[in-house]
PLY file of the C-alpha trace (Angstrom):
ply
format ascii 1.0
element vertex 366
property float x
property float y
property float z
element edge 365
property int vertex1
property int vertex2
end_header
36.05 45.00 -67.30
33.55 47.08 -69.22
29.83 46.63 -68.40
28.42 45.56 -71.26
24.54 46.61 -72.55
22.96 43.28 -73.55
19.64 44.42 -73.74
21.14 47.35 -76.18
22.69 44.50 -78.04
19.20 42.77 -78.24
17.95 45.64 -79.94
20.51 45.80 -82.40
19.63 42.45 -83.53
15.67 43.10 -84.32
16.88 46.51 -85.94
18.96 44.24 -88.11
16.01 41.78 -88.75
14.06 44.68 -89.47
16.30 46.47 -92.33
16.74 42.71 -93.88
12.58 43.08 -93.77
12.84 46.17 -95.58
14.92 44.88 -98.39
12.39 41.92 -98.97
9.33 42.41 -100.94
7.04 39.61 -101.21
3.47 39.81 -102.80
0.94 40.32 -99.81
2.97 39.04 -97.13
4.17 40.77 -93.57
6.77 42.41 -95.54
4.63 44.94 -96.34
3.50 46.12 -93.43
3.88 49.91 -92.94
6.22 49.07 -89.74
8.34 46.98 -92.04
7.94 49.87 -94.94
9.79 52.29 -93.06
12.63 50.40 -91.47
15.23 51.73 -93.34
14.97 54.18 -90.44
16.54 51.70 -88.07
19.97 52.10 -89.77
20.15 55.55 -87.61
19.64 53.39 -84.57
22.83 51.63 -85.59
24.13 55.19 -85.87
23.21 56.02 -82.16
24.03 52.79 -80.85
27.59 53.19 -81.69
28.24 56.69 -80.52
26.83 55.59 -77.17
29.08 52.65 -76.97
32.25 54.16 -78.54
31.56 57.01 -76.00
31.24 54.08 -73.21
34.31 52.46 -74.26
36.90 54.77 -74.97
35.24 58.47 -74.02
36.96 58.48 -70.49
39.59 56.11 -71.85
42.93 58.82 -70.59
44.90 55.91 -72.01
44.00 55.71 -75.50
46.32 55.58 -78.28
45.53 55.41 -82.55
47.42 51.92 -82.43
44.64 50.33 -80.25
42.02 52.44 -81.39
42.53 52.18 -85.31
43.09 48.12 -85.19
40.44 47.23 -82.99
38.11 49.46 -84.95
39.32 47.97 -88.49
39.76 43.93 -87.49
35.83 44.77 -86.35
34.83 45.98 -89.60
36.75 45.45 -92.60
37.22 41.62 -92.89
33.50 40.77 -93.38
33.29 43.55 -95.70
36.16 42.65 -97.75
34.76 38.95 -97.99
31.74 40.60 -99.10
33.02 42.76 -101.30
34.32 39.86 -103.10
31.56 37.68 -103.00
29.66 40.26 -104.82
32.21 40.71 -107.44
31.88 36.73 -107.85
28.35 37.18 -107.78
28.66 39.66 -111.28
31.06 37.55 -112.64
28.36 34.89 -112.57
25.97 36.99 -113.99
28.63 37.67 -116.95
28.63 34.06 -117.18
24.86 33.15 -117.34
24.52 36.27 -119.58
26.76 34.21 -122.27
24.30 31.21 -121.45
20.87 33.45 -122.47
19.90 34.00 -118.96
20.11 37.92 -119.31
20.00 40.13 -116.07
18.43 43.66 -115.94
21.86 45.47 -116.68
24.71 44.56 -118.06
27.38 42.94 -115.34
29.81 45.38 -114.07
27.73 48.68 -114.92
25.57 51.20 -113.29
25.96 50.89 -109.31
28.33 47.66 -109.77
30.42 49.30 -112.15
34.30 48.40 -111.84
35.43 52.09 -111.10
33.31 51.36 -108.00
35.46 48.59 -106.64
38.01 50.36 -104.92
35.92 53.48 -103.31
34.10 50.37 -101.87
36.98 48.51 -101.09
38.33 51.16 -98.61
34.83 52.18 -97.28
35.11 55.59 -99.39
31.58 55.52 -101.29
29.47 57.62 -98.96
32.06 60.48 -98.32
33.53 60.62 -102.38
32.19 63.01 -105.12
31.00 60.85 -107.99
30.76 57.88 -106.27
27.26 55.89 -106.39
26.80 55.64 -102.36
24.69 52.49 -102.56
27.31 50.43 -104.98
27.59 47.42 -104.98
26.96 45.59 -101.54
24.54 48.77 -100.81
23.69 48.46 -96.70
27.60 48.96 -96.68
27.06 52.83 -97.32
26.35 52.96 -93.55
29.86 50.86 -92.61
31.39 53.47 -94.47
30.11 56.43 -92.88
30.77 54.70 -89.52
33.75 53.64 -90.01
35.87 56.94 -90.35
33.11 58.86 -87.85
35.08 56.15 -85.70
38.32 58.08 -86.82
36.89 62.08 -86.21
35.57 59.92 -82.58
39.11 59.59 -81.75
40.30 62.86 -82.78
37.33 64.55 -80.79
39.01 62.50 -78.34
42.53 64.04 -78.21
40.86 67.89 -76.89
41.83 68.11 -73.49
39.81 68.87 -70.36
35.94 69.29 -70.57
36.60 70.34 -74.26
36.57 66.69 -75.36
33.31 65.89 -74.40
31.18 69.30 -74.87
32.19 69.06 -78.92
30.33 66.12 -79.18
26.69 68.09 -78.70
27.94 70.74 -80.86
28.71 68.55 -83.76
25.48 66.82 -83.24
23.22 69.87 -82.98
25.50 71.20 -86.02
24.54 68.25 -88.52
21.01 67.79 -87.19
20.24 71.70 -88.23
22.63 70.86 -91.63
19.47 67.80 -92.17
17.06 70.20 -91.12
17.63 73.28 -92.97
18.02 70.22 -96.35
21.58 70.82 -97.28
22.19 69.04 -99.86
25.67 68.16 -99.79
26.57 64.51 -97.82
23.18 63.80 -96.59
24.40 60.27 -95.55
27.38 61.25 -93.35
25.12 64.53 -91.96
22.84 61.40 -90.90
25.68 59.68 -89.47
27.19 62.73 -88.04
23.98 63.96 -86.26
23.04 60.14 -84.76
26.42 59.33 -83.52
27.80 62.34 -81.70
23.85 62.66 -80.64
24.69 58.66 -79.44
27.72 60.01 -77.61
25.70 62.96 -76.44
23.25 60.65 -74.75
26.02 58.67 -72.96
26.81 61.20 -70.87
23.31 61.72 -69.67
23.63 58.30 -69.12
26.87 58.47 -66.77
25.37 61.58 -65.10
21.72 59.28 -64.34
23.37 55.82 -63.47
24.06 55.95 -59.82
20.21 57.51 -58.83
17.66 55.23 -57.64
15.44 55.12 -60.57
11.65 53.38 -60.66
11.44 50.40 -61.99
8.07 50.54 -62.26
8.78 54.17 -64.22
10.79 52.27 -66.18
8.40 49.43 -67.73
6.17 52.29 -68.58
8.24 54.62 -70.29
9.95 51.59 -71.95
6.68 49.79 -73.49
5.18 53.71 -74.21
8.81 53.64 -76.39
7.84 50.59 -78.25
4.89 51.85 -79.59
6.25 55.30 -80.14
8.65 53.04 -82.93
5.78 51.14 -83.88
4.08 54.36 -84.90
6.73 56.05 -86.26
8.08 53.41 -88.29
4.51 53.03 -90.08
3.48 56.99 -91.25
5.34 59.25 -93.68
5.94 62.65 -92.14
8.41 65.32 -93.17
11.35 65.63 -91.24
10.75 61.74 -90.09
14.34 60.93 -90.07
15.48 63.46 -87.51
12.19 62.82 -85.53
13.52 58.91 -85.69
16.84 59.61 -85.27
15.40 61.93 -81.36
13.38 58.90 -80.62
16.49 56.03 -81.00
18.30 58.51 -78.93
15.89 58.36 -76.12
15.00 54.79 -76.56
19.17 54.10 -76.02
19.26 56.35 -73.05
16.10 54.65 -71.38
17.21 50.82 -72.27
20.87 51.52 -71.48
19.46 51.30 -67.27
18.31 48.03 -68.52
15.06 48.52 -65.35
11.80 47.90 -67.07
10.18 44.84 -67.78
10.93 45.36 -71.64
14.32 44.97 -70.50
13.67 41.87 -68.92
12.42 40.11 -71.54
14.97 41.52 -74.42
18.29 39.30 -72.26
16.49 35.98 -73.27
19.31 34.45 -75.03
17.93 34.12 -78.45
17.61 37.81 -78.28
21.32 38.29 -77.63
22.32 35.93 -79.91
20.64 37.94 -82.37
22.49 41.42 -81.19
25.90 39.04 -81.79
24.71 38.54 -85.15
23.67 41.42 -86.20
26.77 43.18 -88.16
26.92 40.09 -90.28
23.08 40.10 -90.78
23.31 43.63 -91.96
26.49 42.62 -94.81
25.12 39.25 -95.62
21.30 39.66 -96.08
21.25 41.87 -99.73
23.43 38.47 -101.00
20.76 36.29 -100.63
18.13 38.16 -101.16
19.53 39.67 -104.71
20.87 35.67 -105.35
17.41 34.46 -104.73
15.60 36.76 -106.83
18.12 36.10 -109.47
17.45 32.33 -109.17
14.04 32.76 -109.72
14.63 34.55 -113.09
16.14 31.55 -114.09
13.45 29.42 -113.07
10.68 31.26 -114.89
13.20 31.62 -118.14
12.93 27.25 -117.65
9.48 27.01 -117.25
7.84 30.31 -118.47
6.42 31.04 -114.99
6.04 34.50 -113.51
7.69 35.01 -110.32
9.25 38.27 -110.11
7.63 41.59 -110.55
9.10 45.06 -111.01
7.09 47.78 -109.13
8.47 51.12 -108.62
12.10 50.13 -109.10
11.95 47.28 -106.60
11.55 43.82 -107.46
8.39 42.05 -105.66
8.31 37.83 -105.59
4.84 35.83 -106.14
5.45 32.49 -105.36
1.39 31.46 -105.77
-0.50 32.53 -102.60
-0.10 34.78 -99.54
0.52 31.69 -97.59
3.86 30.54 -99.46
4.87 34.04 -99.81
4.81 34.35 -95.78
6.27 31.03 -95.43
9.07 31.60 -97.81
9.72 35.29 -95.79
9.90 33.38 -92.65
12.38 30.56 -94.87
14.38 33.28 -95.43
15.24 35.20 -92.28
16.46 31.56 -90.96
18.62 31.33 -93.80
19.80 34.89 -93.35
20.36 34.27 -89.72
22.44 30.78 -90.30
24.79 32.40 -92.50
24.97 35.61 -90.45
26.12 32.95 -87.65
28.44 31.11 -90.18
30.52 34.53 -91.13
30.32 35.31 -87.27
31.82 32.29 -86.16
34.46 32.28 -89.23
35.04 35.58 -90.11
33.98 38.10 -87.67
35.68 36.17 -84.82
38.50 35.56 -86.30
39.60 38.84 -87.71
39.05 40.47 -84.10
41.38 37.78 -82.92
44.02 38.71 -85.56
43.26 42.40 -84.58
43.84 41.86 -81.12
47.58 40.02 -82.17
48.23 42.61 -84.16
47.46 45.24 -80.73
49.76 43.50 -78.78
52.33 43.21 -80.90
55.16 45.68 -79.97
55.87 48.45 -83.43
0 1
1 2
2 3
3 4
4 5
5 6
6 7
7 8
8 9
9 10
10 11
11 12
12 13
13 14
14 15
15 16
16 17
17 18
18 19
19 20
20 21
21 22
22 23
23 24
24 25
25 26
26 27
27 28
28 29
29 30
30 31
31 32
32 33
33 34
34 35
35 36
36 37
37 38
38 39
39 40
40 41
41 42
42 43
43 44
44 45
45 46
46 47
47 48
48 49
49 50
50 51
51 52
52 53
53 54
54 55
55 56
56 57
57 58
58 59
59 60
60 61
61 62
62 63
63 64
64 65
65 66
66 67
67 68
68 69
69 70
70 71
71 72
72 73
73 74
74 75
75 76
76 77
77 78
78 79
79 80
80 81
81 82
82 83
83 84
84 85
85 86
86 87
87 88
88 89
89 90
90 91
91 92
92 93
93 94
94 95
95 96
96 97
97 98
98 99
99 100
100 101
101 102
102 103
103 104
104 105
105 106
106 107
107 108
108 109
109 110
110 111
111 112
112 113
113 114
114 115
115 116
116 117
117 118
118 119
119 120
120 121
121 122
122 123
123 124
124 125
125 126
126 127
127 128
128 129
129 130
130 131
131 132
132 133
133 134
134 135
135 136
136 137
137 138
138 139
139 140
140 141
141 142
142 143
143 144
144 145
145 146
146 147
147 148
148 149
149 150
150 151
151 152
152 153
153 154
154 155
155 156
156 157
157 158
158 159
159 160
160 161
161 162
162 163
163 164
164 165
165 166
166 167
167 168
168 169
169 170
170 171
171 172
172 173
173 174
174 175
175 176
176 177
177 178
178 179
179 180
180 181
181 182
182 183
183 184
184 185
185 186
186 187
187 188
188 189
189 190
190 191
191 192
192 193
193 194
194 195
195 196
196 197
197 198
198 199
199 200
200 201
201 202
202 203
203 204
204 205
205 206
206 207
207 208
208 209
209 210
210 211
211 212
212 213
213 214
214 215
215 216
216 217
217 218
218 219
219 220
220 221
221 222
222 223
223 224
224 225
225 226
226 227
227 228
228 229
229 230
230 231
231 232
232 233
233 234
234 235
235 236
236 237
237 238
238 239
239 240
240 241
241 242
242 243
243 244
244 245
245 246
246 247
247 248
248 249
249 250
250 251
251 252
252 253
253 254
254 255
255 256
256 257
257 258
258 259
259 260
260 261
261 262
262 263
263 264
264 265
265 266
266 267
267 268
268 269
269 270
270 271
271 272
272 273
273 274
274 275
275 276
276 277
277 278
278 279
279 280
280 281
281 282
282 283
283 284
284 285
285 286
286 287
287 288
288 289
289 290
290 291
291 292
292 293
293 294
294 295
295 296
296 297
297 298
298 299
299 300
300 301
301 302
302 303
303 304
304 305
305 306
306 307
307 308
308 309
309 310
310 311
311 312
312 313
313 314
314 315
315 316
316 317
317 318
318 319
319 320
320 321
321 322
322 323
323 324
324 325
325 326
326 327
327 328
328 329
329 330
330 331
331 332
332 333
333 334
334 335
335 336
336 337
337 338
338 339
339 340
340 341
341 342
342 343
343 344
344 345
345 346
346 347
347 348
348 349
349 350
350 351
351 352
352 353
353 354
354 355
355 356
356 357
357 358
358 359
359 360
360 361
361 362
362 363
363 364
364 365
């Protein structure tokens, strides 16, 4: 059975919480905090995390066929993005509807980024690699899920070079799109991001297989791992150039250091809410914009019914005041425990059960 890195998955979880923190903008609360500011950044994490764990699963995997590979890959990702997908086309249809009501939206349904000739790039995960598609269409955190998801497929190609071969391409397509980011190409700057952080992921598995069987410090460990904490700390909360690729360094050492699982960081990250959190977290990630785009939407409506002013539009972002500092914290906090119960509802209903049906479909002789 494959060992599985819990405290890896912990971490996944809070980078999840922390993009949904991102998206949220309430008036003088803890959203904006510089940490929570820049953690858009933590989507290269997610990046990293998978090349290490693809490269753990299948890199020395002298078995491996595209059956397995493809389904198990695909009944992971596309039914909660499909669901999605169509909950947000529900979504605009409602907004068509209230429209016809007098409860007007900023743009008219089914235009701009949810236009209808962006339906079906989205529907196959094709809006960050297609010309002339708007990358950030309609369920917008998906643009990552779509770079992943057919990195997943050049993974497995990587994967069919024989001998050493297989393994040395995957610094050489790493160091190839980090210099691509550095030298600011232009062309595909979200799948050179992708690119760079999941072959680098991959990279930093195998420094990982090299290191596991020495007798490492655990005392080393707790240092280095709490000196990594606040390296994210800090460079989550300045503005730098080059910051992405700095971040994108720092995830890869912070995977490499946590993946020994030795420190006292460690430690604390496999208490079980913590875990629970890394099982949630692809569902936080395609769930959260929902609620947050439903609830700032319901709140137009409420100040169209009582001529209040609730929502503000700052710098193309759309900032709630729901009276004080106070509410506006409590109502952040309201809503990462709504995001997080219907992250578990879609895990338990969706998630779950399209792996199942994947793993049918795997065993099924063709």
């Amino acid at each position: 059975m494959q060992h599985r890195f819990n405290v890896l998955d912990s971490f996944r979880g809070l980078a999840a919480i922390f993009v949904v923190m991102f998206h949220l903008h309430f008036v003088g609360s803890i959203t904006e905090l510089a940490f929570f500011r820049g953690s858009h950044l933590f989507v290269d994490f997610f990046f990293v995390l998978s090349g290490f764990v693809l490269a753990h699963r299948y890199g020395f995997d002298n078995q491996l066929n595209i059956k397995d590979f493809f389904i198990s890959r695909t009944f992971r990702i596309f039914p909660l993005h499909v669901l999605m997908l169509a909950v947000f086309i529900g979504f605009e249809l409602l907004k068509l509807l209230a429209q016809h009501y007098g409860f007007g939206s900023d743009y008219v349904p089914f235009s701009q980024k949810n236009a209808a000739n962006e339906i079906l790039p989205n529907l196959l995960l094709l809006q960050a690699w297609l010309p002339n598609v708007q990358t950030m269409s309609w369920n917008g955190p998906a643009w990552s899920i779509s770079v992943e998801y057919y990195l997943y497929l050049l993974f497995f190609m990587a994967l069919q070079i024989k001998g050493h071969y297989r393994h040395a391409i995957w610094p050489v397509v790493a160091y190839a799109a980090f210099y691509l980011i550095w030298i600011d190409y232009k062309a595909a700057r979200e799948v050179m991001s992708g690119l760079s952080c999941f072959f680098g992921g991959a990279t930093i598995y195998l420094v990982y297989r090299f290191c596991r069987n020495f007798q490492l410090n655990s005392v080393v460990f707790s240092i280095t791992e709490v000196a990594l904490l606040f390296a994210i700390g800090w460079m989550m909360s300045v503005n730098f150039g080059y910051q992405g690729v700095y971040a994108s360094w720092l995830f890869c050492l912070v995977v490499l250091v946590f993946a020994f699982e030795k420190g006292i960081v460690s430690q604390l990250f496999k208490n079980t809410a913590l875990l629970k959190l890394g099982q949630l977290s692809y569902s936080i990630y395609l769930t959260h914009l929902l609620m947050i785009l439903s609830l700032i939407y319901g709140l137009k409506i409420i100040e169209k019914t009582f001529d209040l002013k609730l929502v503000y539009a700052q710098a193309g972002e759309k900032y709630i005041h729901l009276g004080s500092t106070l509410v506006n914290n409590i109502a952040v906090i309201a809503m990462l425990v709504l995001v997080i119960t219907v992250a578990n509802f879609t895990y338990q209903t969706i998630e779950i059960k399209g792996k199942q049906l994947g793993e049918k479909l795997r065993k099924m002789s063709w």
